[in-house]
C-alpha positions in Angstrom: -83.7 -58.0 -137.4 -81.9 -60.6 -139.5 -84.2 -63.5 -138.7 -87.4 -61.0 -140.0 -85.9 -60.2 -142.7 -85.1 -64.2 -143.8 -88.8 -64.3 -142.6 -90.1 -62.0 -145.2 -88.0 -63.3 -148.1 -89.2 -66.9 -147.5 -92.9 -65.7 -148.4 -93.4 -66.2 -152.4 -94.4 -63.0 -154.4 -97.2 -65.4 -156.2 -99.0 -65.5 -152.7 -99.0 -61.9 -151.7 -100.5 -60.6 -155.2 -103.0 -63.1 -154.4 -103.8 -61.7 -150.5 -104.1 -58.0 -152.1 -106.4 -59.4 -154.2 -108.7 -61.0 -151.5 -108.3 -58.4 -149.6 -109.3 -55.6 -152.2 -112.8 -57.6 -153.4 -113.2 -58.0 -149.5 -112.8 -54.0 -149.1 -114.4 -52.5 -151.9 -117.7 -52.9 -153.1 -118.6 -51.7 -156.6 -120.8 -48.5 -155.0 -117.7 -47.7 -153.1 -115.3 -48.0 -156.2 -117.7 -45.9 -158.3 -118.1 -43.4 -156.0 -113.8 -43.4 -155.5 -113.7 -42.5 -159.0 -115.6 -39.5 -158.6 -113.8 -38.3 -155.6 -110.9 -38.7 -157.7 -112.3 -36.3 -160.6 -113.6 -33.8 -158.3 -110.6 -33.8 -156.8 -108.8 -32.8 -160.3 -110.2 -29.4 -160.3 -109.1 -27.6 -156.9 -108.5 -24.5 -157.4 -110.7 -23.8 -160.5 -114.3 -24.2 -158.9 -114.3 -22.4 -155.2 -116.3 -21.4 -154.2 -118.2 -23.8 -155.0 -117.8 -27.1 -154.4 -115.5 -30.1 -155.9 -117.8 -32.6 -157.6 -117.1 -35.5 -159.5 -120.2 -37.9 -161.4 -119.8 -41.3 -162.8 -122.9 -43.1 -164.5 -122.6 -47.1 -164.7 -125.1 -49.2 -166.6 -125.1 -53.0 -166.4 -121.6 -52.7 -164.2 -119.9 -50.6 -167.0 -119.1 -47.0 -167.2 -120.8 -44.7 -169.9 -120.2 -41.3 -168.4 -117.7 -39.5 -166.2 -117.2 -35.9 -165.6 -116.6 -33.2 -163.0 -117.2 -29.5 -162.5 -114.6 -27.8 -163.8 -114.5 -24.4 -163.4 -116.4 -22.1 -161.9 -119.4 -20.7 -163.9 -118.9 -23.8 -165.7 -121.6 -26.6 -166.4 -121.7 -29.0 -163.1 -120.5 -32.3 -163.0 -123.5 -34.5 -163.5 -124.1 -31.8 -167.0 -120.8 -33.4 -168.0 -121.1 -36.7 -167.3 -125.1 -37.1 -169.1 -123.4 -35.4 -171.7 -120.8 -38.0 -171.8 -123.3 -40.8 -171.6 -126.1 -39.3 -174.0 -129.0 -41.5 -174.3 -127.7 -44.6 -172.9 -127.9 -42.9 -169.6 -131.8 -43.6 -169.4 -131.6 -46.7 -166.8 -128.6 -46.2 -165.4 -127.2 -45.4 -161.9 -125.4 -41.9 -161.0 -122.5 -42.1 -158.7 -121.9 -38.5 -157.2 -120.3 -37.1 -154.2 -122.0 -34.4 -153.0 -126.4 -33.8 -153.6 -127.3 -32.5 -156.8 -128.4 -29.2 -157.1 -132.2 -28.1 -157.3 -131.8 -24.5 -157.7 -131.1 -22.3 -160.5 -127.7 -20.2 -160.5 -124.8 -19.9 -163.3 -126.5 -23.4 -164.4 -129.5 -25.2 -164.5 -130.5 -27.2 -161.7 -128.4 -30.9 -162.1 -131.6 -32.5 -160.4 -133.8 -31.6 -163.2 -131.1 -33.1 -165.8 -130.6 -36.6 -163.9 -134.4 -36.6 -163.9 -135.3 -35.9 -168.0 -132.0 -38.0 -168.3 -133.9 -41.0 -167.3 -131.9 -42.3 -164.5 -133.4 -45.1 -162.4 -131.0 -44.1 -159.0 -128.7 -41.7 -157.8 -126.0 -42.8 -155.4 -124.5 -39.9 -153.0 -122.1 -39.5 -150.7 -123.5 -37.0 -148.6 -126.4 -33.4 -148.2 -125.6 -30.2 -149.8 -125.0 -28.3 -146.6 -125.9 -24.8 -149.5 -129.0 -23.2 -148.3 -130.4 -23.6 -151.9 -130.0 -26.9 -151.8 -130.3 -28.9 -148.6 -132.6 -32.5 -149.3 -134.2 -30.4 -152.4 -132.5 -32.0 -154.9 -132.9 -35.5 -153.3 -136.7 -34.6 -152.7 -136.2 -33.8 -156.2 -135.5 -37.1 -157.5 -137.7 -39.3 -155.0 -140.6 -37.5 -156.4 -139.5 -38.8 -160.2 -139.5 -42.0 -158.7 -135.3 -42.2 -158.6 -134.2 -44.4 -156.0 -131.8 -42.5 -153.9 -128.7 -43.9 -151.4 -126.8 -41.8 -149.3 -123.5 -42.0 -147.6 -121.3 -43.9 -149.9 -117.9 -42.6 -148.6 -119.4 -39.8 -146.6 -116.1 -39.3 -144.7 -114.0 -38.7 -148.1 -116.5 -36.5 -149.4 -116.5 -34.8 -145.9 -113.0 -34.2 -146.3 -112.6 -33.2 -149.6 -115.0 -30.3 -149.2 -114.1 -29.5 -146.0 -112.9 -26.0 -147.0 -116.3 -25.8 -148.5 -118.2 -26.8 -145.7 -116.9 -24.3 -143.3 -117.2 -21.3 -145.5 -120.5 -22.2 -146.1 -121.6 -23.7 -142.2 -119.4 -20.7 -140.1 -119.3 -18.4 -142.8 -115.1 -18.4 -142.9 -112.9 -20.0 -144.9 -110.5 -22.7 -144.5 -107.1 -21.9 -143.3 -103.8 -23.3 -143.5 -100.6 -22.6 -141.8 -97.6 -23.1 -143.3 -93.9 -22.8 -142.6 -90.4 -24.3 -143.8 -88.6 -25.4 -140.6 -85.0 -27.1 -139.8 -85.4 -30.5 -138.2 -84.8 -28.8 -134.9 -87.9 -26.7 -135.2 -86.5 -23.5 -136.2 -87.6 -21.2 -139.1 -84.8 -18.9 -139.1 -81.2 -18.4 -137.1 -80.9 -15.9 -134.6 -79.8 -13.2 -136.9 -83.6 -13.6 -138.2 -82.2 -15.3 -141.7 -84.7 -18.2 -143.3 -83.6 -18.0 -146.9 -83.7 -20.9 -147.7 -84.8 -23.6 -145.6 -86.3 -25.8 -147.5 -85.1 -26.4 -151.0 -86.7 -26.1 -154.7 -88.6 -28.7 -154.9 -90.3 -28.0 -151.4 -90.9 -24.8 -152.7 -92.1 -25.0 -156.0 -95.0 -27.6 -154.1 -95.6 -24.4 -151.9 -96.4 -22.3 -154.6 -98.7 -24.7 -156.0 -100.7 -24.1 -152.7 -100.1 -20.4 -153.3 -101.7 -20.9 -156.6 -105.1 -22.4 -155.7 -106.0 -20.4 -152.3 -108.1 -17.3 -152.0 -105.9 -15.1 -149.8 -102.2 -15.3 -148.5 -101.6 -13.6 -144.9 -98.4 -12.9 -143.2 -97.4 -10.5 -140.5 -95.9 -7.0 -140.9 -92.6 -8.5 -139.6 -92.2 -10.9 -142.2 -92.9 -8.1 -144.6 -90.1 -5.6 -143.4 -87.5 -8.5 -143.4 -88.0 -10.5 -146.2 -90.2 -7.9 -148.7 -91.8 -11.0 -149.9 -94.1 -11.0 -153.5 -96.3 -13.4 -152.3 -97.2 -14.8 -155.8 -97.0 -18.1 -157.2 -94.0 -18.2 -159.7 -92.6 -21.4 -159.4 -96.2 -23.4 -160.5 -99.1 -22.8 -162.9 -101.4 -20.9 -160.8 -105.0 -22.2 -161.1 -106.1 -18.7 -159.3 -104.5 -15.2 -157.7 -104.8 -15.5 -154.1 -105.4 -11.6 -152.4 -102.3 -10.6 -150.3 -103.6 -9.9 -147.0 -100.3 -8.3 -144.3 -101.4 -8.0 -140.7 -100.1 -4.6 -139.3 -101.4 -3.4 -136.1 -99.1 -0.1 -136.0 -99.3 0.1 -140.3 -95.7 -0.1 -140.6 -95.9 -1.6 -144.5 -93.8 0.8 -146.1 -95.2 2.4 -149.5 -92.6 1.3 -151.6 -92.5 -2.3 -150.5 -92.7 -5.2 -153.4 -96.5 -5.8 -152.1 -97.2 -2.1 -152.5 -95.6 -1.5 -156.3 -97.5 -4.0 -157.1 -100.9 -3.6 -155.3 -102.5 -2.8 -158.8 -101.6 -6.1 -160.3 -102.3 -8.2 -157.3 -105.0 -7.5 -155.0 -103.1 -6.2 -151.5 -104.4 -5.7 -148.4 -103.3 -3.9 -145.3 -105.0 -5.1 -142.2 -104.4 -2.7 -139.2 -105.6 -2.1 -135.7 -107.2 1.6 -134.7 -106.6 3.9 -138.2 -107.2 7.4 -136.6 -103.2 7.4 -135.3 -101.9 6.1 -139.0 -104.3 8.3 -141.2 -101.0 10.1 -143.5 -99.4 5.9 -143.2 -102.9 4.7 -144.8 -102.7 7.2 -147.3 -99.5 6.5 -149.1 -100.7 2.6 -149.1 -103.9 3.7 -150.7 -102.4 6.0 -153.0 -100.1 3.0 -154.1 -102.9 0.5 -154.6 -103.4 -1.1 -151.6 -106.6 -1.5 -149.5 -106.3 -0.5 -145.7 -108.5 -2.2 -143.6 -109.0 -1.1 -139.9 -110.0 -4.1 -137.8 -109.1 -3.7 -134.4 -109.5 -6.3 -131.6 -110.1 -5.7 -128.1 -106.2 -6.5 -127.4 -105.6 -2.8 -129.6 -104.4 -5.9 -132.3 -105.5 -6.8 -135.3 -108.9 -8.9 -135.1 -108.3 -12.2 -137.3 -111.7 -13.3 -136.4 -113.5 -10.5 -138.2 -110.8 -10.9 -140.7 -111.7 -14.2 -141.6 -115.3 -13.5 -141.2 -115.0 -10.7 -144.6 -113.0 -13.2 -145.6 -116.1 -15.7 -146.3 -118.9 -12.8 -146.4 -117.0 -12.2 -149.8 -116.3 -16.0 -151.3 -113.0 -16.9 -150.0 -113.0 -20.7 -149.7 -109.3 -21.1 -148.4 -107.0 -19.2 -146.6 -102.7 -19.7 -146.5 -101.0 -18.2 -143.5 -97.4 -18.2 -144.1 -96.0 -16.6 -141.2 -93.9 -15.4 -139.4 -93.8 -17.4 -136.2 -95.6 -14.8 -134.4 -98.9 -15.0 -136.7 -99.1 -18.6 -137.3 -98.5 -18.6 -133.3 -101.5 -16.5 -132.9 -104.1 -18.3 -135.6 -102.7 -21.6 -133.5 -103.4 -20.5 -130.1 -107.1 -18.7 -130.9 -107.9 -22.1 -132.8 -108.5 -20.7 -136.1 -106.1 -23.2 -138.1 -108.0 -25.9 -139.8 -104.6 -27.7 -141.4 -101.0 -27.7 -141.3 -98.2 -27.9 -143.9 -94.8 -27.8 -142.8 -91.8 -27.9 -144.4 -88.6 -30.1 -142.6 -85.4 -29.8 -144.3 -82.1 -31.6 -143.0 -80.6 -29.3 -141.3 -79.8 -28.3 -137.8 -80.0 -24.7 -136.8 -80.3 -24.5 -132.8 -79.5 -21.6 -130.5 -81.9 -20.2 -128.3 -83.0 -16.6 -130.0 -83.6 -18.8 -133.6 -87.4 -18.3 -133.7 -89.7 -21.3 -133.5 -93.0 -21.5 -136.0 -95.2 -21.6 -133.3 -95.0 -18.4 -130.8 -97.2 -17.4 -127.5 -97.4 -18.9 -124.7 -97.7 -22.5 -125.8 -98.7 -25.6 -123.7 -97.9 -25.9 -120.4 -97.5 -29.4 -120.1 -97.2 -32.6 -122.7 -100.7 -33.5 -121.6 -102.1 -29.7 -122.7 -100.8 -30.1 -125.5 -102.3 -30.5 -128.8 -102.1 -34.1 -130.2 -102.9 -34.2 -134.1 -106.0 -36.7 -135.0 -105.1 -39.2 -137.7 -105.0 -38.6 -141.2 -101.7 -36.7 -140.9 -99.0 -37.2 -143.4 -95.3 -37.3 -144.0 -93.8 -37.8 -147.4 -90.0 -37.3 -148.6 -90.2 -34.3 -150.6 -87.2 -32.5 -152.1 -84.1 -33.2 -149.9 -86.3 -33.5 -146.6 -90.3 -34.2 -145.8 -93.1 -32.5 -146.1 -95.8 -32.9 -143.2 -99.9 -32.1 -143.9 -101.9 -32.8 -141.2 -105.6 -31.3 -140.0 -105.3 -29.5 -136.5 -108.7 -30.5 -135.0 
């Protein structure tokens, strides 16, 4: 190790700055730069658009920005609104960077296809169709008709995965999901005795709440409910939205007086059980208290996440947090209806063979059954351990 590390000293500062440099101009052309900075403003405002999409607009004339926005909020003007509105009249001429097809249809706005068009923009650059059923080529058809020159595919795979939770609610008709769990570094998210407070530290999560507060829904299991009588909010961030509580309870053992329950009226809370004739007096306390029952029940006699997750995206919900306990991210593992992970690994060793795992069920039965993560996945100090995000398929 010595002799690398002599190696790597001996190289002059001057002459890597100069190699990053080559190697950026080499990299990057100037449609894929433009079209980076509108990934990056789309990606500013997760959380306050879904469901609709994140989009992001730059307009460059002559190789110089003039106009930049993104859509903002939901109900808002869209990103390419914000971005003419930025550039005015020196727009006519000029080339619009965007990351996902303009519009062509008329809903809370005016269709952004018609703007780009009276704007007097000579082409439009995108990164990829509007999978929408309103939309779909229209809005390219749009602006071929005006005569706009139109290019698509510029970063196709970042735009792919920036909306990802967007394109699934809107291509299977359910929303994204993400499981989530705080674990010790031996894989364990509680001791034996069932404890788990706290695992991971502040600062791991506070970052957790900030997921809390830009999802559409939070789900946990009945079991996680009677031990912990978790609020479920986001407290330690700014929320950008209030997620519905959703507790999966086959046998509706939430009791009525539980934090959820006292405070079903401020929060939207859900009950989700299996067959309701056998709980009718249990579903009527929850309802008195505020809460929505919901009877979905599988063929197992358990709850059925699929249908779950199916009302889930009939009614808008664009991303989904599962936190738990090991027995429910276990099962949305095992059915395959996890789309991402987040897991929290703090420094500390818990062992013992009755301390529960995040992952439950049967599990692989070999190495080579065994689900291997694609690339992409992350692993960043965070707090006093790591935090790992990573897609499952």
């Amino acid at each position: 190790m010595g002799s690398r590390r002599e190696k790597k000293q001996s190289v002059k500062p001057r002459k890597r700055r100069r190699a990053a440099k080559v190697t950026a101009r080499v990299s990057s052309t100037p449609d894929e730069r433009f079209m980076r900075r509108a990934l990056e403003l789309a990606a500013l405002h997760q959380g306050f658009v879904e469901p609709n999409p994140m989009v992001g607009c730059v307009i460059v004339k002559q190789g110089r920005v003039i106009g930049e926005g993104a859509h903002e909020r939901y109900g808002g003007p869209h990103a390419e609104v914000n971005a003419l509105r930025f550039a005015g009249v020196a727009a006519r001429g000029a080339t619009v960077y965007v990351n996902l097809e303009p519009c062509a249809h008329h809903g809370k706005t005016p269709p952004c296809a018609e703007a780009l068009i009276r704007a007097g923009a000579t082409r439009v650059v995108a990164a990829m169709r509007d999978p929408f059923e309103l939309v779909q080529g229209r809005g390219f058809d749009q602006l071929r008709q005006a005569g706009i020159r139109v290019d698509i595919g510029t970063l196709a795979g970042e735009a792919a995965a920036l909306n990802a939770p967007f394109l699934k609610r809107v291509q299977q008709g359910r929303p994204w999901v993400i499981l989530k769990w705080a674990q010790s570094i031996d894989g364990r998210i509680a001791t034996r005795s069932g404890d788990s407070k706290w695992i991971s530290d502040e600062i791991c999560r506070a970052h957790a709440h900030e997921v809390r507060g830009r999802v559409d829904a939070i789900v946990v299991g009945v079991n996680t409910v009677l031990r912990d009588d978790p609020m479920l909010t986001c407290r330690l961030a700014a929320p950008r939205r209030v997620a519905r509580r959703i507790v999966l309870d086959t046998d509706l053992r939430t009791p009525p007086d539980c934090a959820l329950a006292r405070s079903a009226h401020e929060v939207e809370t859900w009950v989700v059980c299996g067959d309701l004739a056998a709980h009718r007096a249990r579903a009527a306390a929850l309802r008195k208290a505020g809460v929505h029952v919901e009877s979905m029940s599988g063929a197992d006699g358990c709850t059925n996440i699929e249908a779950l997750l199916t009302l889930l995206g009939t009614s808008g919900a664009t991303n989904v947090l599962v936190e738990g306990g090991g027995r429910v991210i276990g099962e949305f593992f095992e059915r395959q209806l996890g789309d991402e992970i987040h897991a929290y690994i703090a420094p500390l060793l818990i062992g013992g063979d009755r301390a529960s795992g995040p992952l439950r069920g049967r599990g692989a039965k070999t190495v080579q059954e065994a689900l291997r993560l694609p690339r992409g996945c992350t692993m960043r100090p965070l707090g006093d351990g790591w935090i790992f995000q990573g897609r499952l398929w």
